[in-house]
Wavefront OBJ file of the C-alpha trace (Angstrom):
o trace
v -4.301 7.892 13.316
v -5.619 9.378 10.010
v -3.200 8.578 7.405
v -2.502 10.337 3.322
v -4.644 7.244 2.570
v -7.404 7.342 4.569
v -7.822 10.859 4.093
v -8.254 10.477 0.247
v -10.737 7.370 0.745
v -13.079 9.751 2.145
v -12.485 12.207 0.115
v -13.465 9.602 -2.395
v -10.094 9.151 -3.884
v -9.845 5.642 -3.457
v -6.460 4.262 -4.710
v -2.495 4.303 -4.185
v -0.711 4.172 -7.288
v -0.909 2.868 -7.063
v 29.950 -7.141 -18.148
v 32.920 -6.370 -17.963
v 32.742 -3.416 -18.943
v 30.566 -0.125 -18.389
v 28.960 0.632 -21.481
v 27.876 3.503 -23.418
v 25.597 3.471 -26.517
v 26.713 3.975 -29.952
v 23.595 4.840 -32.549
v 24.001 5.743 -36.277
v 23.722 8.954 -37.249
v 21.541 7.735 -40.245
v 18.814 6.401 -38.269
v 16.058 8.323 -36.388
v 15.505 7.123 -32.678
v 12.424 6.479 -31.642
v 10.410 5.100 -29.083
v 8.998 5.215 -25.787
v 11.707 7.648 -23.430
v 11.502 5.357 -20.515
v 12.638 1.765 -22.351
v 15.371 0.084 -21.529
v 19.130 1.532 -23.224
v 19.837 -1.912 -24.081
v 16.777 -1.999 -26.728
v 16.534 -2.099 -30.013
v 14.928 1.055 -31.320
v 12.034 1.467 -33.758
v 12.716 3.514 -36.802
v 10.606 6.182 -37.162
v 7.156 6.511 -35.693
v 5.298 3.876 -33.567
v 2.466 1.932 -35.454
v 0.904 0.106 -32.189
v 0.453 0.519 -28.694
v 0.335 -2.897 -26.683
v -1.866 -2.467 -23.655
v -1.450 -5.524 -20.720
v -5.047 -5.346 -19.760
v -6.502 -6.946 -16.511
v -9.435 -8.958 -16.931
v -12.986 -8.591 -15.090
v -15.008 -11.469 -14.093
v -18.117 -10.972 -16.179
v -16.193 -8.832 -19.334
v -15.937 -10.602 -21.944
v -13.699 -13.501 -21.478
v -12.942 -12.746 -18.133
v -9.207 -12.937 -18.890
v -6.052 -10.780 -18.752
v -5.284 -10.075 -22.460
v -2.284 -8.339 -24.284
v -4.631 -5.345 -26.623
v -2.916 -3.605 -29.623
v -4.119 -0.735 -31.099
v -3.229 0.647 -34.458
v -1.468 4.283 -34.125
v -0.286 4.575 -37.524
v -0.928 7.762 -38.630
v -3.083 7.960 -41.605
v -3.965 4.363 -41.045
v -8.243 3.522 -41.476
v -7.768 1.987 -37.776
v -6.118 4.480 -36.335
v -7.059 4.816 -32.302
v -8.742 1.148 -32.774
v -8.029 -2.207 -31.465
v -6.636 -4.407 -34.383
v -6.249 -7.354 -32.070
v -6.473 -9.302 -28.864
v -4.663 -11.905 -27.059
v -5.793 -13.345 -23.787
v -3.988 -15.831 -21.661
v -5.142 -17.764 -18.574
v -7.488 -16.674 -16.226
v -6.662 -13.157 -14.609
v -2.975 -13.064 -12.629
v -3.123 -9.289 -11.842
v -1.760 -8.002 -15.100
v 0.578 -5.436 -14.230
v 4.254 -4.584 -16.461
v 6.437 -6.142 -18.980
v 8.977 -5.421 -21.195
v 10.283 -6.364 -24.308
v 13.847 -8.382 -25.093
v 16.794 -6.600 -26.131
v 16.271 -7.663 -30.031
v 12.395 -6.147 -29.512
v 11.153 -9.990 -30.741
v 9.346 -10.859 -27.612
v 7.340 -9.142 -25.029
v 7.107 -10.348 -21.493
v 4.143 -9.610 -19.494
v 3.878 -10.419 -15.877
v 1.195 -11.035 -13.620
v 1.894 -9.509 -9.875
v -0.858 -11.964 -8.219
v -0.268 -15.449 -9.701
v 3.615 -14.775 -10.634
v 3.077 -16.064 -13.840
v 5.449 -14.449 -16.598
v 3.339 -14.927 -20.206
v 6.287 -14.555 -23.275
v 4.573 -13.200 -26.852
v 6.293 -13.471 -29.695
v 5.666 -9.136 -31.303
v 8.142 -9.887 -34.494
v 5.999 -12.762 -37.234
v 3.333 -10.219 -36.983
v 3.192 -7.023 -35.013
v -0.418 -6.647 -35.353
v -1.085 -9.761 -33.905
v 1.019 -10.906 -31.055
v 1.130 -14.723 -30.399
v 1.605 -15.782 -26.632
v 4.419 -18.658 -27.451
v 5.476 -19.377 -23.484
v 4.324 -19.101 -20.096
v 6.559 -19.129 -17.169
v 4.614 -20.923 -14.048
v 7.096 -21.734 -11.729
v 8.436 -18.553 -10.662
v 8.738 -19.057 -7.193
v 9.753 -22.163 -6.943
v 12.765 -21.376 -9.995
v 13.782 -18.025 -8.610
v 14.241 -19.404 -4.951
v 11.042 -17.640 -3.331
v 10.963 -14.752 -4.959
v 7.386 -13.761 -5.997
v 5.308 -10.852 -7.476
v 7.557 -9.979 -10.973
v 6.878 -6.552 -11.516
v 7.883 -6.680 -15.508
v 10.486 -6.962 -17.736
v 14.058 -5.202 -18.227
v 15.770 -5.689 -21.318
v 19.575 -6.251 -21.033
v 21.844 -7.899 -23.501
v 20.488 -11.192 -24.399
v 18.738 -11.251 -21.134
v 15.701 -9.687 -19.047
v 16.093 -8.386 -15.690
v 12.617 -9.000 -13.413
v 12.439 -6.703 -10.364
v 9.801 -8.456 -7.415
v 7.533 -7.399 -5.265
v 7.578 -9.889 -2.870
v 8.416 -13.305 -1.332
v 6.636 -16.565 -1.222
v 8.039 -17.322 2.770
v 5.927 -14.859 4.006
v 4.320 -12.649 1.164
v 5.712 -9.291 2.837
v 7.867 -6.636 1.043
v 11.192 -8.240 0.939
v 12.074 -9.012 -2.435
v 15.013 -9.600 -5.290
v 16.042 -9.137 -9.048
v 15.972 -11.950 -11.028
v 17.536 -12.644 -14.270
v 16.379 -14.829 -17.174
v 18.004 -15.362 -20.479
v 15.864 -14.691 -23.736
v 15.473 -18.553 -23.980
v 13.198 -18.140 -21.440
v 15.711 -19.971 -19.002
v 15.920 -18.629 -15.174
v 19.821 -17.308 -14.691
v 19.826 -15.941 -11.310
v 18.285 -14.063 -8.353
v 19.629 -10.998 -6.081
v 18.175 -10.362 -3.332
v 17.916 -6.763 -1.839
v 20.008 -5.248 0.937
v 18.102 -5.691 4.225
v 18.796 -4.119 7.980
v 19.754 -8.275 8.648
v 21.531 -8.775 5.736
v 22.929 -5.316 3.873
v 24.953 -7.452 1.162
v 27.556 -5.078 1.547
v 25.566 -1.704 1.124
v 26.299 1.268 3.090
v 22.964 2.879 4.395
v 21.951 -0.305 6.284
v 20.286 1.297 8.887
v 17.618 2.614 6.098
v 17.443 -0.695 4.187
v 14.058 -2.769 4.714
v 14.848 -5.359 1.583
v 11.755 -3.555 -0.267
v 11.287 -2.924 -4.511
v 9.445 -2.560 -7.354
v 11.464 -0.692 -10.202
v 14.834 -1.152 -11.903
v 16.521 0.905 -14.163
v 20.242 1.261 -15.550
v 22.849 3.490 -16.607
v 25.296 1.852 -17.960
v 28.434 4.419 -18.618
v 28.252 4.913 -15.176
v 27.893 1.234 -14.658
v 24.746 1.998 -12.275
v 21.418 0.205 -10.994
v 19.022 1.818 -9.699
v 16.233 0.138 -7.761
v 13.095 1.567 -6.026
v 10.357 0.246 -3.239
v 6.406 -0.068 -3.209
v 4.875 -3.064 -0.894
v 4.443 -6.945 -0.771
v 1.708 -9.387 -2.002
v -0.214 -9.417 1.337
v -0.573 -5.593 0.552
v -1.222 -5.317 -3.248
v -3.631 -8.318 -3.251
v -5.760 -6.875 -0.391
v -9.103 -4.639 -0.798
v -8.355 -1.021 -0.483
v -11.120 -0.103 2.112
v -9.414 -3.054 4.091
v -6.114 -1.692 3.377
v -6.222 1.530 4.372
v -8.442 0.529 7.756
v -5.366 -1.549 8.902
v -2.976 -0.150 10.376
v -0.103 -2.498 10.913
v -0.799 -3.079 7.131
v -0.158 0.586 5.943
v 3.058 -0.085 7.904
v 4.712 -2.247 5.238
v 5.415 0.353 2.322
v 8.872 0.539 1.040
v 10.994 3.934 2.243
v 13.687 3.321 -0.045
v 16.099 3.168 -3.043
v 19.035 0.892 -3.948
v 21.845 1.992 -5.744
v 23.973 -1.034 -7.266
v 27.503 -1.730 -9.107
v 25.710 -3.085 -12.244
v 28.034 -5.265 -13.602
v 28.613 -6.943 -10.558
v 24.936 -6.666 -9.284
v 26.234 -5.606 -5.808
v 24.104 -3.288 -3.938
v 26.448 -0.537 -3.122
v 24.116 2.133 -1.146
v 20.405 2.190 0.450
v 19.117 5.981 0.249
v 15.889 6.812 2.509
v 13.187 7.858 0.034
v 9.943 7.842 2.323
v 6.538 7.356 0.924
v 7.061 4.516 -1.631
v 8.949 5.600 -4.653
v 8.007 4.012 -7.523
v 8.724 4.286 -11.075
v 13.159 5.369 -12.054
v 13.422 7.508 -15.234
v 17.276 8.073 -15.945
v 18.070 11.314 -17.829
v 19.410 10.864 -21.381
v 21.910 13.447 -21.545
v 25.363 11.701 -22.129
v 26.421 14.115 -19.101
v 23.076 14.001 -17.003
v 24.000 11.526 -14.161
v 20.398 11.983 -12.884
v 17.347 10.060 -12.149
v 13.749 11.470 -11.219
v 10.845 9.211 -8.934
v 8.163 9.869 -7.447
v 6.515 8.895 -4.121
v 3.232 7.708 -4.109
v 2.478 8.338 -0.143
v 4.539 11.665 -0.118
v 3.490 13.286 -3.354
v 7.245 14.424 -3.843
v 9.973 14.818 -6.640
v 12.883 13.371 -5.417
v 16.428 13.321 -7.563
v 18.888 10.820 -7.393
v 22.191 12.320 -8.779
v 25.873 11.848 -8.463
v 27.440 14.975 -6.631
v 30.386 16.569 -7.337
v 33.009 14.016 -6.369
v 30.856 10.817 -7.775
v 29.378 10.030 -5.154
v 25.516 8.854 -5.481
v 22.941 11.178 -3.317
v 18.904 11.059 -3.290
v 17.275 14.847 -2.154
v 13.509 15.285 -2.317
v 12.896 18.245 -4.927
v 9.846 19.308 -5.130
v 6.381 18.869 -4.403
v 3.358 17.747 -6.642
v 0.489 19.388 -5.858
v -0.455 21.343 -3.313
v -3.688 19.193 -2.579
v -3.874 18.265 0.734
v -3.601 14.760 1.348
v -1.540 13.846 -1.987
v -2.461 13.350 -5.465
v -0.878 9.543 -5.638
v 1.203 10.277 -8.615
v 1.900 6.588 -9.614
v 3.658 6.980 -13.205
v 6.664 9.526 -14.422
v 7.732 9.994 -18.056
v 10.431 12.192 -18.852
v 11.488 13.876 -22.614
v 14.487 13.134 -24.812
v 15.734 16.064 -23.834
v 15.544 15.890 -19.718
v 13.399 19.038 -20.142
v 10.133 17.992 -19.391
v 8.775 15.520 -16.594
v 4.939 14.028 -17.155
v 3.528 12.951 -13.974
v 0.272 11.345 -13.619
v -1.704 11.181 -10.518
v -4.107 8.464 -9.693
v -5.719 10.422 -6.874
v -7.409 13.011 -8.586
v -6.665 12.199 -12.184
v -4.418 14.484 -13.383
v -1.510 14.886 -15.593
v 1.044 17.475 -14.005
v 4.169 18.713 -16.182
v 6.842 19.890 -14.804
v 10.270 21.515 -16.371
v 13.144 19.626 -15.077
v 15.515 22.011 -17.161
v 17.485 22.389 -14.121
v 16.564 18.989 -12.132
v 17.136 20.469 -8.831
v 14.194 22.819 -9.132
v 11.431 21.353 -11.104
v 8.602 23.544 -11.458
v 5.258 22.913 -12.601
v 4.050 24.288 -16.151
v 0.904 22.671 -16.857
v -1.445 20.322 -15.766
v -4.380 18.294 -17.734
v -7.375 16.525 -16.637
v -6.989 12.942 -18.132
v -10.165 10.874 -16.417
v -11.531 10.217 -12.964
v -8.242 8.507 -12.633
v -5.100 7.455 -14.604
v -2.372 5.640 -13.567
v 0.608 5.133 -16.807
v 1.839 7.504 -18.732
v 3.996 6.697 -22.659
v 5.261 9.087 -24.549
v 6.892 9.354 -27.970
v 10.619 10.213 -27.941
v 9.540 13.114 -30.242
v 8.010 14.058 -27.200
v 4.705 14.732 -29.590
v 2.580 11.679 -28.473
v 1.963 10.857 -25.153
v -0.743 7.895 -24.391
v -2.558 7.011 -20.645
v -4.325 4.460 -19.319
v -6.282 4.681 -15.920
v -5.796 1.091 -13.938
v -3.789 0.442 -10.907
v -4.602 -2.638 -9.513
v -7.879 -4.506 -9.837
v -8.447 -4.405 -5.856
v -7.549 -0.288 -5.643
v -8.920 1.353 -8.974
v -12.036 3.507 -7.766
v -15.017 2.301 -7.709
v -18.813 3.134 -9.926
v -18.717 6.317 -11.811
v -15.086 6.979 -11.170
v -14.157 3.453 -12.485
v -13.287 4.240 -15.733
v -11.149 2.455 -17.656
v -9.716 3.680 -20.827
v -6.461 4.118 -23.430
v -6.585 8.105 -24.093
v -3.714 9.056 -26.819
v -3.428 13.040 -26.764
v -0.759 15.243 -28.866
v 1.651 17.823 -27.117
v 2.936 20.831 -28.758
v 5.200 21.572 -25.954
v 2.152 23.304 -24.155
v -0.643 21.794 -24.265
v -2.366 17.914 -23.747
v -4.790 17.811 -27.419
v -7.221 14.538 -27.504
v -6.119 12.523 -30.105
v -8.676 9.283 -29.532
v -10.341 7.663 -26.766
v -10.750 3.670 -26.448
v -13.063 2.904 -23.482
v -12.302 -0.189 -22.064
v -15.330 -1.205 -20.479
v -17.166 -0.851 -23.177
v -14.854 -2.818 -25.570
v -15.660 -5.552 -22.807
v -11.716 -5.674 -22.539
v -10.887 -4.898 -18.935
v -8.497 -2.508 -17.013
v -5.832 -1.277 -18.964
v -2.874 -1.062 -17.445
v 0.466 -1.224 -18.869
v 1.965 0.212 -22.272
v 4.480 -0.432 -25.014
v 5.302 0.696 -28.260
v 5.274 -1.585 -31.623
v 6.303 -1.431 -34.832
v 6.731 -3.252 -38.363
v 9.888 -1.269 -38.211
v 12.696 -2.261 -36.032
v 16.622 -1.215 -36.020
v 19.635 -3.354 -35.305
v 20.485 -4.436 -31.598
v 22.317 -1.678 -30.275
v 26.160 -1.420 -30.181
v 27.789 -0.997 -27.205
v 31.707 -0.107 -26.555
v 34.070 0.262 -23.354
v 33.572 3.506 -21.724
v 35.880 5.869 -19.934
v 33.847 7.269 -17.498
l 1 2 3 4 5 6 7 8 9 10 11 12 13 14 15 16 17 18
l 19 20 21 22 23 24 25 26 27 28 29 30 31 32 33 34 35 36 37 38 39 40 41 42 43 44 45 46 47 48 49 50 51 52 53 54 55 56 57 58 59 60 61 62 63 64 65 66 67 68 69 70 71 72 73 74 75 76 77 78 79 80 81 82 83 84 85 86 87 88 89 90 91 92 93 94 95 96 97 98 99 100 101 102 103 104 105 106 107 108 109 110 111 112 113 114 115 116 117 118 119 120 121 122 123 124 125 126 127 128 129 130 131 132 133 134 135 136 137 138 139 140 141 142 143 144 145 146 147 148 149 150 151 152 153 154 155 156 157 158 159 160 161 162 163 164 165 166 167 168 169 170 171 172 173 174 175 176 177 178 179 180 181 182 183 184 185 186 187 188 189 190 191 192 193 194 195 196 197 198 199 200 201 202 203 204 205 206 207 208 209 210 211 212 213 214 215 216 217 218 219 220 221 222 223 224 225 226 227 228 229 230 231 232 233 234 235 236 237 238 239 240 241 242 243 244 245 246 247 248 249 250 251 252 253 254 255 256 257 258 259 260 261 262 263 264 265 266 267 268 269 270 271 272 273 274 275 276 277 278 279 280 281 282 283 284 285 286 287 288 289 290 291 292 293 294 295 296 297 298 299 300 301 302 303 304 305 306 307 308 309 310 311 312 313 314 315 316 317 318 319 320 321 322 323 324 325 326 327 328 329 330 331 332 333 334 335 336 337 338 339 340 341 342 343 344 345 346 347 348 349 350 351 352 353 354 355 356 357 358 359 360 361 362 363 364 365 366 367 368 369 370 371 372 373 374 375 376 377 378 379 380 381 382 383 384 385 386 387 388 389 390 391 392 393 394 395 396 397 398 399 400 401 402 403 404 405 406 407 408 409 410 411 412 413 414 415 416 417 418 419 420 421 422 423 424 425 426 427 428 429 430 431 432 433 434 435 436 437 438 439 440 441 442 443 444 445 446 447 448 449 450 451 452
């Protein structure tokens, strides 16, 4: 049976994506917010304008060192290095660098590595510029009671939530959250709802224990968790992948909805196709979050209805290639207006308005490379920056193998270059992930009791 998959391979696409209390957030009204629109609401904010980009960069045997390496690249405007690399950080051998996050006080940035389940901790506050690696975590599994494949990093108050892939029992799909404290000292692990064991979650019948992304609204005192596929999968060659098909079986079809506070999955929705990345709406009233599926090519909306209760609806398509697009990385606007979607599969940046999230339509679309995978953007909505690896096993392979950072400038209508790093030429690696840095930082943010 020909599958999404196979049908891009030979179409020579080859790649998938690829407490007590609820809170609310209190900012001054003195202080601009800035940042990247998809960071955690429990982080403290840069004032003003980013000054770097850090870029979690996978290593290549035979580039350079050979290692995974956390780059940062001067985006100060007006700066002599603007759109160059100022410095470069590797750690031990190459672990499949993949996400991370910063801690709520923005003084450390986690970094994980999806293959090796290492977690590397740099310390981004002595010096911006140059970001010292000050603690690796290398017992994962054996700490978090099996849980394997970290995913990233999650800020939350004086602690970092750590969604995983996978499991070290038998390397498949199911998976958990795990929690460590800012001391770099393991808390906890939740495991997600499975048809065996639903942990008290309605939708049982849909739940196959699967995730990848975790995001949180916290005046509605809600978790949101999404699915993608287990170590056996991610760590496997894509030609070999996509020929095996018990293999393209084990793909998450779901989302988790959870009481936050409590960290009690409450409802499993059906989301087929592998739904990846969770962007939560800003609005103080929008009780909305947008994914995408990487096997369906589909908007879907996760939003609470008119009596409360939580729902997920596909909303509308991306693309009408056939075969799918693989859109692999969302980014949404300060003002829920706009929706950036990138799409490994033929390279593209789509935008869509989400003005009225139940019908997003497409406005514009940009050619960003042979392929792209993240997407971070400015919460002036006025920079947006992209980098084009997936995973070192599934990025495309000779001339469509690029591997770049590409920062571009939107005017609300159009995607204008801004610079261009190439990666592979800067003997560097794959970039993959993105974060935002600054000399500038605000206070922790303030949270109070909410009535909602």
């Amino acid at each position: 049976m020909k599958t999404p998959l196979n049908h891009l391979h030979t179409a020579r696409l080859p790649a998938i994506f690829c407490a007590a209390l609820v809170c609310t957030l209190v900012f001054s009204a003195n202080v601009l917010r800035a940042d990247e629109t998809c960071s955690s609401p429990y982080l403290a904010r840069i004032d003003g304008q980013e000054e770097f980009v850090y870029v979690w960069t996978l290593g290549v045997e035979g580039m350079g060192d050979g290692s995974d390496k956390l780059v940062t690249v001067d985006v100060k405007p007006g700066s002599p290095s603007y759109g160059k690399v100022v410095s470069s950080s590797s750690v031990d051998g190459r672990n499949e660098a993949h996400h991370g996050g910063f801690t709520d006080d923005r003084r450390q940035l986690w970094l994980a590595g999806l293959e090796s389940s290492r977690v590397f901790i740099f310390d981004v506050h002595t010096d911006p510029a140059k970001p010292k690696l000050t603690k690796t975590i290398d017992n994962f599994a054996e700490t978090t009671g099996g849980a394997v494949g970290p995913h990233g990093a999650y800020a939350l108050p004086g602690r970092v939530l750590i969604p995983c892939l996978s499991n070290a029992k038998d390397k498949g799909g199911k998976t958990a959250l795990v929690k460590y404290g800012n001391d770099g000292n393991y808390i906890t692990t939740h495991w997600l709802p499975t048809k065996e064991n639903a942990r008290g979650a309605s939708g049982v019948e849909f739940a196959d224990g699967y995730g990848y992304d975790a995001r949180v609204l916290p005046r509605k005192n809600a978790l949101l968790t999404s699915s993608f596929t287990g170590w056996n999968n991610y760590t496997m060659e894509f030609g070999k992948l996509t020929a095996d098909p018990e293999a393209m079986k084990h793909f998450g079809n779901t989302m988790v909805m959870w009481d936050f506070h409590a960290r009690q999955p409450k409802k499993v929705f059906q989301v087929p196709g592998a739904p990846l990345e969770i962007r939560w709406a800003w609005g103080d009233k929008h009780n909305y979050a947008f994914t995408a599926t990487a096997l369906g090519s589909k908007l879907w909306l996760v939003s609470a209805d008119d009596r409360g209760e939580w729902q997920a609806k596909e909303v509308a398509p991306i693309s009408d290639v056939k075969g799918g697009v693989l859109p692999v990385d969302i980014s949404i606007s300060a003002d829920d207006k706009t929706l950036f979607v990138d799409c490994f599969g033929d390279g593209k940046c789509r935008v869509f308005d989400v003005s009225d999230p139940q019908k997003p339509k497409q406005i514009y679309e940009k050619q960003i490379g042979r392929q792209v995978n993240m997407v971070s953007q400015s919460w002036d909505g006025k920079r947006l920056y992209f980098t084009s690896s997936l995973l070192a096993r599934w990025d495309k392979q000779g001339a469509d193998n690029e591997q770049f950072l590409r920062g571009y400038a939107w005017d609300g209508k159009e995607l204008k270059p801004a610079f261009d790093l190439d990666f592979t030429a800067l003997k560097l690696g794959r970039p993959h992930h993105m974060l935002f840095g600054s000399t500038k930082i605000g206070a922790n943010r303030t949270t109070v009791a909410s009535r909602d």
